[in-house]
Structures are given as structure tokens and as C-alpha cells.
C-alpha positions as CSV (number, residue, x, y, z in Angstrom):
1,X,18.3,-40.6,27.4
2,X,14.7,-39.0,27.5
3,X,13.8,-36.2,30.4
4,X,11.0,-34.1,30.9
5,X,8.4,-37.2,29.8
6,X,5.5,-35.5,30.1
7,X,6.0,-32.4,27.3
8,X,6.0,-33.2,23.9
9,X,7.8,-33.8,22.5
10,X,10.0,-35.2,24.8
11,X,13.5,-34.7,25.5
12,X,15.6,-37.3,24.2
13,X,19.7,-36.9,22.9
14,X,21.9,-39.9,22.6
15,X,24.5,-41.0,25.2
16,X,27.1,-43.5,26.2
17,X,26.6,-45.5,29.6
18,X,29.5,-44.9,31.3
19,X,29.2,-47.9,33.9
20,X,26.8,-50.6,35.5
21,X,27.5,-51.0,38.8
22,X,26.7,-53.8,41.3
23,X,23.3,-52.8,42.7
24,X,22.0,-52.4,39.0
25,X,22.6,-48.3,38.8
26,X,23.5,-46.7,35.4
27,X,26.1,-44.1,35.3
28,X,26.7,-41.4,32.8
29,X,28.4,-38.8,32.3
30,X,27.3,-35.4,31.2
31,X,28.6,-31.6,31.7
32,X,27.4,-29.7,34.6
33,X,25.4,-26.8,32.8
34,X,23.7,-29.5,30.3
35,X,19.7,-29.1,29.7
36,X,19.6,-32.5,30.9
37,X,20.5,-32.0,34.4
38,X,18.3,-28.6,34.8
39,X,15.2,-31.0,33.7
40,X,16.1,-33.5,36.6
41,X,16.3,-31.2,38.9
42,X,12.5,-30.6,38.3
43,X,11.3,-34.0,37.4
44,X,13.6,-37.2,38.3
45,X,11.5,-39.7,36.0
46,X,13.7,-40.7,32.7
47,X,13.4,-42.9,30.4
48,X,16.1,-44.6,28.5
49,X,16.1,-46.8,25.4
50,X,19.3,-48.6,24.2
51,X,19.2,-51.0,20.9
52,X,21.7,-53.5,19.3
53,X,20.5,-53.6,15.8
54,X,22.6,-56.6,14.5
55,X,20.8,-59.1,16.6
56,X,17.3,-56.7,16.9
57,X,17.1,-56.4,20.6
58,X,15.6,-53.3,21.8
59,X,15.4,-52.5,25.8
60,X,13.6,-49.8,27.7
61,X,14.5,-48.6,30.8
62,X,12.4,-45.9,33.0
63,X,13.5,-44.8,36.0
64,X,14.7,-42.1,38.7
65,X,17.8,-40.0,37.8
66,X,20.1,-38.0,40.2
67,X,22.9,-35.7,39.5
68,X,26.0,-36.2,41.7
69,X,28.2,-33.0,42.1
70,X,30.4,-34.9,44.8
71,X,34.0,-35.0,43.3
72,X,34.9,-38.2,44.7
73,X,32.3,-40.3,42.8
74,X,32.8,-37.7,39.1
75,X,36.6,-38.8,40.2
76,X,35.9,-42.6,40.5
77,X,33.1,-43.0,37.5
78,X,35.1,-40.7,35.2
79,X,37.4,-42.3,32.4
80,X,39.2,-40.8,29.2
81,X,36.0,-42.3,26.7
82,X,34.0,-39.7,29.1
């Protein structure tokens, strides 16, 4: 999960997609004070690489990010893994 894509170097820590929903959105979860969601708040554009190294397929994904603080959908994506 890279942010902040035009400093070098960027931002990049590793994380666990929480869910795919049906219109193609990827949903994580992350902790309300994280770096992460201070850098979206000034730039929305990530980028997002995700591999599977036993059959060497390698995808990336840039995009818009948003940061929900509305309990209801922290309630509904949120599992015990998070």
C-alpha cells in the first residue's frame, strides 16, 4: 500500500485486503492515527502492488483512496483477522 507517490521515496508498508466488494472497491483496515490516512487526506492517489510468488503473478493497482470514519461501515467491513 504505497501513498504520497510523488516523494521519494515513496511510502509503501505491507497490508492485508480486508474485502472486495461488488463494485470492485478494496477495503482495508488500518488504525485511525496511522501515517497512512494523514497522507490521504492530502493526496488520494495510491498505489498498491500484491504478488503470489508460487505461480509468479504480480498485479498493480493505482487508484483513489478514502478514509471512512462512519461506524456503521468500520462495523460492517471489520472482522477478528482485522
Amino acid at each position: 500500500f504505497c501513498t504520497e507517490l510523488e516523494t521519494l521515496p515513496i511510502n509503501s508498508r505491507p497490508m492485508g485486503l480486508q474485502e472486495t466488494d461488488d463494485e470492485g472497491n478494496l477495503w482495508f483496515i488500518s488504525s485511525d492515527d496511522s501515517n497512512k490516512n494523514f497522507e490521504i487526506k492530502e493526496d488520494r492517489r495510491v498505489q498498491l502492488f500484491f504478488m503470489n510468488n508460487s505461480d509468479y503473478q504480480y498485479l498493480s493497482v493505482f487508484g483513489e483512496a478514502t478514509v471512512y470514519k462512519d461506524k456503521a461501515t468500520i462495523e460492517d467491513k471489520w472482522s477478528s483477522m482485522a
